[in-house]
C-alpha positions in Angstrom: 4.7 18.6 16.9 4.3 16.2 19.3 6.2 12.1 19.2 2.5 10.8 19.5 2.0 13.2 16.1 5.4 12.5 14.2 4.1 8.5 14.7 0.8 8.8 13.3 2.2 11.4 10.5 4.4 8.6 9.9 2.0 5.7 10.0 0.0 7.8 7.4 3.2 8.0 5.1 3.6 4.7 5.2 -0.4 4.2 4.2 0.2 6.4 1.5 2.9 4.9 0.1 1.4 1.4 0.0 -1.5 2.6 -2.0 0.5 4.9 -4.9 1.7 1.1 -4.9 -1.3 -0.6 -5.8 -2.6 2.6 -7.4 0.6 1.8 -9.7 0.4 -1.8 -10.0 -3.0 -1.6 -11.0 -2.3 0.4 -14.0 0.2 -1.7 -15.0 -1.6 -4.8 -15.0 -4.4 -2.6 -17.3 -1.5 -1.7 -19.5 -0.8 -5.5 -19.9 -3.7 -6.6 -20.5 -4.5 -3.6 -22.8 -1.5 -4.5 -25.2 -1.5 -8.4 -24.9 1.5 -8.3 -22.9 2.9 -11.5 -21.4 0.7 -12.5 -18.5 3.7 -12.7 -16.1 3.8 -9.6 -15.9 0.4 -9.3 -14.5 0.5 -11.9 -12.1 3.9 -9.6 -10.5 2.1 -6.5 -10.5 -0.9 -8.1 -8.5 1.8 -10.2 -5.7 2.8 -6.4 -5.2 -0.7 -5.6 -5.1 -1.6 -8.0 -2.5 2.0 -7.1 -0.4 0.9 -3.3 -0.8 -2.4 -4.4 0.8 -1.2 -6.2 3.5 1.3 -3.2 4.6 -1.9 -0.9 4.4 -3.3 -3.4 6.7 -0.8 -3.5 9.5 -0.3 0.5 9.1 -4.1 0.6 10.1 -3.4 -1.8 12.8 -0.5 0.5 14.1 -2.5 3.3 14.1 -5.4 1.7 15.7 -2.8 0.2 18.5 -1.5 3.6 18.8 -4.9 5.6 19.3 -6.4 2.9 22.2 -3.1 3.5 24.1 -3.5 7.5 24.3 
């Protein structure tokens, strides 16, 4: 495998990992707002939400960056 492959491989790691985030942030906030749980708890799980997003965002930029310098 190439270096130019290990970075996108590794790009698309990162990707995933930010949305299993949200993927799991999002459940919790159903969870709290399934059992009446204090809203706090919501309002955290959607700031890592919105942090997960961002990542996802600047991974995409990455890999865009990467592909228009091949």
């Amino acid at each position: 495998m190439t270096t130019g492959s290990n970075d996108i491989n590794q790009l698309i790691h990162d990707s995933r990992g930010s949305l299993n985030r949200i993927s799991m942030q999002a459940e919790l906030i159903k969870m709290v707002l399934e059992n009446d749980m204090p809203k706090e708890k919501a309002l955290a799980a959607l700031d890592k939400i919105i942090a997960a997003c961002q990542d996802c965002s600047h991974n995409l930029q990455d890999v865009t960056d990467f592909i228009h310098k091949q």
